[in-house]
C-alpha positions as CSV (number, residue, x, y, z in Angstrom):
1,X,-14.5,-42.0,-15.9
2,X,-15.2,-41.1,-12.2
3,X,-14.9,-37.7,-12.6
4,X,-17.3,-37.3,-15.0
5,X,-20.3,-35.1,-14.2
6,X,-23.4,-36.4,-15.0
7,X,-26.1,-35.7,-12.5
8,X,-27.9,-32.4,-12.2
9,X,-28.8,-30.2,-9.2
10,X,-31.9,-28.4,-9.6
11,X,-33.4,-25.6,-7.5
12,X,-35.5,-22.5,-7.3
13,X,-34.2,-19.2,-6.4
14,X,-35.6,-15.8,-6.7
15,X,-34.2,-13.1,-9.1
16,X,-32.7,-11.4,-7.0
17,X,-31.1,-14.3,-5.1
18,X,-30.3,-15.4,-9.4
19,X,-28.5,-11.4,-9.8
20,X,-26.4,-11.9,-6.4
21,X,-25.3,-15.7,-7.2
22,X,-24.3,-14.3,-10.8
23,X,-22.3,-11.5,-9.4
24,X,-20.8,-13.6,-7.0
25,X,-20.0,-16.0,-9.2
26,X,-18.4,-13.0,-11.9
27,X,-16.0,-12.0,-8.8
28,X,-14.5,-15.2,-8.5
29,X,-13.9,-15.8,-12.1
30,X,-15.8,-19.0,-12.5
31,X,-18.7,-19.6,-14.3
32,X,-22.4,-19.9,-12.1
33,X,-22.7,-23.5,-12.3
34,X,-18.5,-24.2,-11.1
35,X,-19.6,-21.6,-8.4
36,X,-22.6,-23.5,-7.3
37,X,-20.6,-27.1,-7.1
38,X,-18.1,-25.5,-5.1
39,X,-19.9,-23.9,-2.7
40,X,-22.1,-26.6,-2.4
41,X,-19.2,-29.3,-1.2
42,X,-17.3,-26.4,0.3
43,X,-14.6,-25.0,-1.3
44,X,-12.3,-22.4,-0.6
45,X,-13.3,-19.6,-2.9
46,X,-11.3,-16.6,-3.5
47,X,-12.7,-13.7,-5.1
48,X,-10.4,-11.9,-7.5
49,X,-11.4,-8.8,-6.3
50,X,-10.2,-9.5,-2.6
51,X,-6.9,-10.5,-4.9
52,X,-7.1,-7.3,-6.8
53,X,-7.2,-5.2,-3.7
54,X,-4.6,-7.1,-2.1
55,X,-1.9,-6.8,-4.5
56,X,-2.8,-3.0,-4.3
57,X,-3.0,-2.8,-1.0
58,X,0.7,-4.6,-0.9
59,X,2.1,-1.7,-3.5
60,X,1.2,0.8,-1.5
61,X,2.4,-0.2,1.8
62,X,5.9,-1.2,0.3
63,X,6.0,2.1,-1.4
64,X,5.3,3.6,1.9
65,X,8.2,1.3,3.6
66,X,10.6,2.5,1.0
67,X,9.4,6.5,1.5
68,X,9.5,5.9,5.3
69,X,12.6,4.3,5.3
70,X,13.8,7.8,3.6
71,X,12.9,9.5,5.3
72,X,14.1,8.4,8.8
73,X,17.2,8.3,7.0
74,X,17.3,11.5,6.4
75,X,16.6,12.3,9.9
76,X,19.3,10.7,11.2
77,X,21.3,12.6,9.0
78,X,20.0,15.6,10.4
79,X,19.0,16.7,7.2
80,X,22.2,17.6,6.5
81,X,23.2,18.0,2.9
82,X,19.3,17.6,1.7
83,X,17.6,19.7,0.0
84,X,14.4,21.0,1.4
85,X,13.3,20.6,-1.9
86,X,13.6,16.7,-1.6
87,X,12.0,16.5,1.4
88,X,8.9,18.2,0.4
89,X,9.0,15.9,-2.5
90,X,9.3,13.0,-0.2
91,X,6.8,14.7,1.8
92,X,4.7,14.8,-1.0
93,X,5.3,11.4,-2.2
94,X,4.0,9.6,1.4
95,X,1.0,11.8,1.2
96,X,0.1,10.7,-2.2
97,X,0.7,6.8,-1.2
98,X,-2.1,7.6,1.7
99,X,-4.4,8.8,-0.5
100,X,-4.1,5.9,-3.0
101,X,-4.4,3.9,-0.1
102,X,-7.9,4.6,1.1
103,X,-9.8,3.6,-2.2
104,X,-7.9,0.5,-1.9
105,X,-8.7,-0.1,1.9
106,X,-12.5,1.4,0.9
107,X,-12.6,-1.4,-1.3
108,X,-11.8,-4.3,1.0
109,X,-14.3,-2.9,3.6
110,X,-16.9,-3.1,0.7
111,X,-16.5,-6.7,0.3
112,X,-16.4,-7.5,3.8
């Protein structure tokens, strides 16, 4: 079997350096050592946390599409036969997307 690992990498971190590679490794899903191997040869490695926040970050902003869209609707409607009690809801609604947002984008800039 060529695929077969058999040979061993060996070297000497601090712990520290041991606690960061272990985190690291805990974001992405894999274990250390698959970690290691494929950062070593230089794999593409995506952390599900970046994956996480994405989809999130995707919600959000399609929620806010579908309250914006709304809402301009109801401006070009002149408002007419809408309730000002909807639009304070819908108001309401966009105002509570932002501020699920900004964990989410607080998030991403953590990782970066």
């Amino acid at each position: 079997m060529e695929n077969k690992r058999t040979k061993c990498l060996k070297s000497y971190v601090t712990a520290k350096e041991h606690a960061k590679i272990q985190q690291l490794a805990q974001q992405t899903g894999l274990s250390v050592s698959d970690y290691i191997r494929r950062i070593t040869i230089g794999q593409r490695i995506e952390s599900r946390l970046d994956q996480q926040a994405f989809l999130s970050a995707l919600k959000v902003n399609a929620d806010l599409g579908r309250l914006g869209g709304l809402f301009k609707y109801y401006l070009s409607q002149g408002f007419k036969n809408v309730p000002p009690g909807e639009i304070r809801k819908l108001l309401h609604d966009i105002e509570d997307r932002q501020r699920q947002l900004k964990p989410v984008i607080s998030k991403i800039r953590d990782m970066m």
